[in-house]
C-alpha positions as CSV (number, residue, x, y, z in Angstrom):
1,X,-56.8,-21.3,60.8
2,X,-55.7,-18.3,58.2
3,X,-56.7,-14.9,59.1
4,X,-57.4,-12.9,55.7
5,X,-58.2,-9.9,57.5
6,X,-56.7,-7.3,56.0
7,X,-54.8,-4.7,58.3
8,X,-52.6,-1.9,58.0
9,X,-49.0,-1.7,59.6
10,X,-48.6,0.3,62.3
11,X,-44.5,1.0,61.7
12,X,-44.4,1.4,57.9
13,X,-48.6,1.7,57.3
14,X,-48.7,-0.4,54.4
15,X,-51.3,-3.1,54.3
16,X,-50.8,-6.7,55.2
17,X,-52.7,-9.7,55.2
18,X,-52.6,-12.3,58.3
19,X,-52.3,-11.9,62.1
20,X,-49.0,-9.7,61.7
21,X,-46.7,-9.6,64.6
22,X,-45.7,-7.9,67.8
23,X,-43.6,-4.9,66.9
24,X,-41.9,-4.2,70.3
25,X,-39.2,-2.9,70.9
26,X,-40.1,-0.6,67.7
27,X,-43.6,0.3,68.7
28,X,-44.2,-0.7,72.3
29,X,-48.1,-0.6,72.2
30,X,-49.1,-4.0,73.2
31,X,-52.2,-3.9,70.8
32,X,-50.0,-2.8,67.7
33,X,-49.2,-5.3,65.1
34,X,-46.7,-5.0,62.0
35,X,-46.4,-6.8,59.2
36,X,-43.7,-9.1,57.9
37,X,-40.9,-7.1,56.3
38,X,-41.0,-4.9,58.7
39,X,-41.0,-7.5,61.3
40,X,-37.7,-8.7,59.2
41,X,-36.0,-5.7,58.7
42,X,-36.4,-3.7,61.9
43,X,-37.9,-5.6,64.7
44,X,-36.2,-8.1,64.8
45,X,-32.7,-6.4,64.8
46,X,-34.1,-4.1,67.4
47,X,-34.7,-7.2,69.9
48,X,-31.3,-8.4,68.9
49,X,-29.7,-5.1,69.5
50,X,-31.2,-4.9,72.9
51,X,-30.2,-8.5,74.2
52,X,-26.7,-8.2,73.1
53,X,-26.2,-4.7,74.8
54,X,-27.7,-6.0,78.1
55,X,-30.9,-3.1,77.7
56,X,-34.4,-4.9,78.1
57,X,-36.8,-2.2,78.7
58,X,-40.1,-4.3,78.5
59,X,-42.4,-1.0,79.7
């Protein structure tokens, strides 16, 4: 099922189309959603960042 909804990006506040995804540990409000590239570009690296230095702050 596709969501076409469109939304707006709660790190970089451009617009996406889709569900989005979970921006923590960027944004770390549970209901916030980001889209792709940021997702790609700063999320992601964030989480990675945080495993490999032992820090998971989950609150």
């Amino acid at each position: 099922m596709m969501n076409n909804q469109e939304n707006i990006c709660c790190i970089c506040g451009k617009k996406y189309t889709g569900w989005g995804n979970n921006p923590w540990p960027v944004v770390k409000d549970e209901n916030a959603r980001c889209c792709d590239e940021c997702n790609n570009n700063q999320v992601l690296s964030a989480r990675l960042t945080q495993m490999f230095s032992g820090k998971e702050n989950k609150a």
